[in-house]
N, C-alpha and C positions, 0 to 999 in steps of 0.2 A: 500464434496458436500455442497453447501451454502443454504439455503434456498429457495432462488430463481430457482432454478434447479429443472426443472419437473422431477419426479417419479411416476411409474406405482402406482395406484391406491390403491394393495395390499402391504403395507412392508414387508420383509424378519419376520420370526417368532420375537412375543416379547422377546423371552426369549433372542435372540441373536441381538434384536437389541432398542435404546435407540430411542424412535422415537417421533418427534415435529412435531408437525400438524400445520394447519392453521387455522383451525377452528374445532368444533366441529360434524360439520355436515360429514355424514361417509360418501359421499362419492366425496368429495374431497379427493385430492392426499394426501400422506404423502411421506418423507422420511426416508431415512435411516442411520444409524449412528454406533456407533462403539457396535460388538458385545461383548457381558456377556459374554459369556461361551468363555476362549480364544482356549482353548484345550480341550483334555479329561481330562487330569492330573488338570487343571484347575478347571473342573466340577469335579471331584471327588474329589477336597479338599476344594471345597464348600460345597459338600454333608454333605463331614466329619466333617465339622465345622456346620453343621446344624443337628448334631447324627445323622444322615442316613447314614446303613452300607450298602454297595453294592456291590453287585459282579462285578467282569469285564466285562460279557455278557450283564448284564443291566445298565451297566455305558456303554458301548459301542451304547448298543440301543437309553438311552436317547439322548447322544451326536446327535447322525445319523438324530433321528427325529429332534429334534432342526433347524437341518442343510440341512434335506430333507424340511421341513413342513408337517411332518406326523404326525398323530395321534398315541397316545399308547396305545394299548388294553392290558389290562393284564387280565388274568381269573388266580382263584384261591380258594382257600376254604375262609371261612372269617375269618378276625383277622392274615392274612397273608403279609402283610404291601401293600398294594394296596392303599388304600387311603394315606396313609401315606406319598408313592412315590411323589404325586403329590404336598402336601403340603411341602416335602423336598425341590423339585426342588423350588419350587415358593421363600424359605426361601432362597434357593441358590441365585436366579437369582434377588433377593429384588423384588419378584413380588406380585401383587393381584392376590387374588386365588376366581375365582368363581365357586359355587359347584351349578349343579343340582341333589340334592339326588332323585332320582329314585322309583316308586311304581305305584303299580296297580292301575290302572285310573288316573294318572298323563295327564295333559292335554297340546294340545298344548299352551295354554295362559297361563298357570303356567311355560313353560319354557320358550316362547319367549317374552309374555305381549300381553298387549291389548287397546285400545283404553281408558283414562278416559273417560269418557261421562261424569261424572259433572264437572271437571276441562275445556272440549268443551262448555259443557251449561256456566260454569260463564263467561266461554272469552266470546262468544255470546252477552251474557247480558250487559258487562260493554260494550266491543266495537264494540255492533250494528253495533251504529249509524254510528260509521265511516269507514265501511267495504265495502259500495257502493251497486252497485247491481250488480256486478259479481260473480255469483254466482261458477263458475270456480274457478277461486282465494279463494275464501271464500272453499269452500271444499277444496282445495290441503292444503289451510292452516289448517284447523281439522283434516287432514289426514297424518300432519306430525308429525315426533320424537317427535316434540314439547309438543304434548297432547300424547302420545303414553308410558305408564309404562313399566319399560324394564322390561323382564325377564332376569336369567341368560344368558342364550345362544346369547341374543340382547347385552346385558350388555358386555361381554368379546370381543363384536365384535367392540365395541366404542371404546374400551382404546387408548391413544394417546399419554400420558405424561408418563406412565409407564406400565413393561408387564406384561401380567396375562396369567393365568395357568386358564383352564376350566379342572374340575373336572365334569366329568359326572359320579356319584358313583351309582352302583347294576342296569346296564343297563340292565341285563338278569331279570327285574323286569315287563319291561313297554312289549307291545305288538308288534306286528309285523310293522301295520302301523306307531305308534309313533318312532318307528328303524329308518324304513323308512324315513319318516321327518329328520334326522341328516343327509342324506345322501348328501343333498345341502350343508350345511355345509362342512362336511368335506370332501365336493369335490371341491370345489369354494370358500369357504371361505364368504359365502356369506348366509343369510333368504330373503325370498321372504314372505311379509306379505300381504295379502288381502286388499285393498283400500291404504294402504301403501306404498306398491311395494317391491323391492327389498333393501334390506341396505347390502353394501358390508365390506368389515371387513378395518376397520384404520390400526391396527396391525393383526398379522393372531395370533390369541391364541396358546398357549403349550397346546395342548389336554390331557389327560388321560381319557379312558373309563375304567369302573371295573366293574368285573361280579362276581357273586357267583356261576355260571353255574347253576342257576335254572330251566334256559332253553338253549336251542342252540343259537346261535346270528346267522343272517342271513350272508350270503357269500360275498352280495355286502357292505355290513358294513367293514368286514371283509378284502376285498380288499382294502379297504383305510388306511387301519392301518398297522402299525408297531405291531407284536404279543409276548407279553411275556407272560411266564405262571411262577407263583408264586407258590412255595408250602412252609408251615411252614421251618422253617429255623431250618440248621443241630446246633449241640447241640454247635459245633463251634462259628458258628457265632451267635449262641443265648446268648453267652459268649460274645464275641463282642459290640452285643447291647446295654447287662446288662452293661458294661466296660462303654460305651459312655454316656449316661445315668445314672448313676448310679455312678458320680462320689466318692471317698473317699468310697466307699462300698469295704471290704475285698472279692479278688478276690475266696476265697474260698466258701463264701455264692452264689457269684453269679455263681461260678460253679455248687452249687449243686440244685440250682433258675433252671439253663439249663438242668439240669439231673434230678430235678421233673416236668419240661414242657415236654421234651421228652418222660418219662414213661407216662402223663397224657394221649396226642395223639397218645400213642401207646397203651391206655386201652380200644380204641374202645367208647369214650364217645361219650355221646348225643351231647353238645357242649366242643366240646377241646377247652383247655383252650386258647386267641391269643396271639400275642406279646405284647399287649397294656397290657394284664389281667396280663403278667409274671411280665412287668413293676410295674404293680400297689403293684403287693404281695412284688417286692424289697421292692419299698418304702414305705409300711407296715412295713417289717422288720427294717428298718432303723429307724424307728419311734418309734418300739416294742424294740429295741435294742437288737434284737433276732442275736445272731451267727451262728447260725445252726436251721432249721424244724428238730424236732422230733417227735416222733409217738405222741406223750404225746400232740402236739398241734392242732388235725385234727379238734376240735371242732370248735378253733378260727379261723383256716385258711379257714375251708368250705363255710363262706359269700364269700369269693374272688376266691373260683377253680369251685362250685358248681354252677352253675344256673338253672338249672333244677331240679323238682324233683326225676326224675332215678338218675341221675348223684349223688344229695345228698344223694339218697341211699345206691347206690353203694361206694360212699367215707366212709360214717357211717363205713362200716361194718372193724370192727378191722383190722382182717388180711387183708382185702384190702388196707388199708391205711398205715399199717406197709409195706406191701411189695413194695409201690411206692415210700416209706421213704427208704427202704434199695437199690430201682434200683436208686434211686437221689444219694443216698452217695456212688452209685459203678459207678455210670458215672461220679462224684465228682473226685473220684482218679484216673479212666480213663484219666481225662484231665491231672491231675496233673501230672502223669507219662508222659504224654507226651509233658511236658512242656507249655501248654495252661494256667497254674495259677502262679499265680508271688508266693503267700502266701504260706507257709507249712503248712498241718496239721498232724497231727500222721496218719500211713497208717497202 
């Protein structure tokens, strides 16, 4: 397709498509061009080259959304790779990632923008004089893009030269009406701003919404999306992780890295420990040039499993902290026997 060849309005998703505009103004045409993602097998060995480990079900979903223009909701505990998804794909697909982090009393001009009013007043001032007496013209021009500070949600609806991934991260944060408000978005691909009007989307963004389930998300949200639910990852694939990441790490640390994350979420903490915090202790060790946690090092390890004060209590206590040291070294040779570790250690 040449340039000159009209295209409906909305392009096919960024992720899957390479898209040259005409201008900046969103709502001229764009086209469309050769998609990123060629297959699934394509996107999963981008994922892989971007250390994001994924299962087939969510390498399945992402693909579909890509290729539907659905949105992706994931619910899940936190520290459970939710955010992380989104910044993978975006490394996958060489995309901008724009995040709106999410909180109580988050407003709508902190996600879509607002008006400058002193950048309106300086243009006023320098070019008064030659703006006539139409006063028609003279408002549609303050009331466009031009003077208008994007937010996230405006921002990911512009992109033109290359795609972006909108991260909408802890939507189970904001309230019922601000819900509400995404729902034009993610049904039309389009914000409708007060005195602005509508701005429709150049590229249609790779969505990801992320919950902590702190509250329910509403039904009509919910219909617009593609749904996965995340939970901390089996001691498998938290082995996997460590492996992708964790390059030149002897795989028997990071077996037993997997088999003290597992007992930790299985002690009933205040905050179990997530995959970023498992990450962090590797490469602590690596740093420490520690081969093996032993009982003998809970003092130094509690800045990085602790962050609470129940939780640093409950690690204190001796035999607590020994027995999460001996279910790490018996999930340790668990894998080993089953062939999950390339290293030997005495069994």
């Amino acid at each position: 397709m040449s340039p000159s060849d009209s295209c409906h309005p909305t392009a096919a998703f960024s992720l899957l498509s390479l898209v040259r505009a005409k201008s900046k103004t969103a709502s001229l045409p764009v086209c469309e061009a050769s998609n990123v993602f060629s297959s699934i097998e394509n996107l999963a060995t981008r994922l892989r080259a971007a250390q994001y480990i994924i299962d087939p079900v969510t390498l399945e979903a992402v693909y579909l959304a890509a290729e539907m223009q659905k949105p992706l909701l994931v619910e899940g505990p936190p520290g459970s790779g939710k955010t992380e998804l989104a910044y993978a794909v975006a490394t996958a697909a060489g995309a901008v990632v724009e995040r709106l982090q999410c909180h109580e009393g988050i407003t709508e001009e902190k996600a879509i923008g607002k008006f400058d009013e002193a950048l309106q007043e300086l243009f006023l001032r320098i070019e008064g004089s030659q703006l006539g007496h139409d006063w028609e013209a003279i408002r549609n021009r303050l009331h466009s893009l031009d003077f208008f500070s994007h937010g996230p949600l405006l921002r990911a609806l512009l992109y033109h030269e290359k795609p972006c991934v909108l991260l909408i991260d802890e939507l189970d944060k904001v309230d019922h009406a601000f819900e509400a408000m995404l729902l034009e978005l993610l049904s039309a691909w389009q914000i409708t701003v007060p005195k602005l009007g509508t701005v429709k989307a150049q590229t249609v963004p790779f969505v990801v919404l992320s919950s902590n389930e702190e509250r329910r998300l509403g039904d009509p949200l919910r219909r617009r999306c593609f749904y996965l639910r995340f939970e901390y990852p089996t001691i498998e694939r938290e082995v996997e992780i460590l492996s992708a990441r964790g390059k030149g790490q002897d795989s028997t640390v990071q077996g037993q890295l997997a088999g003290l994350a597992c007992a930790l979420r299985a002690w009933n903490m205040e905050k179990p420990p997530s995959i970023a915090e498992i990450l962090d202790l590797s490469r602590a060790l690596e740093i420490l040039g520690m081969g093996e946690i032993k009982a003998q090092d809970r003092d130094l390890l509690l800045p990085l499993l602790a962050k609470t004060p129940s939780d640093r209590r409950r690690l204190s206590m001796n035999a607590g902290f020994e027995g999460l040291i001996y279910d790490s070294l018996r999930h340790r040779d668990q894998l080993m026997k089953a062939g999950h570790l390339k290293s030997e250690v005495p069994l």
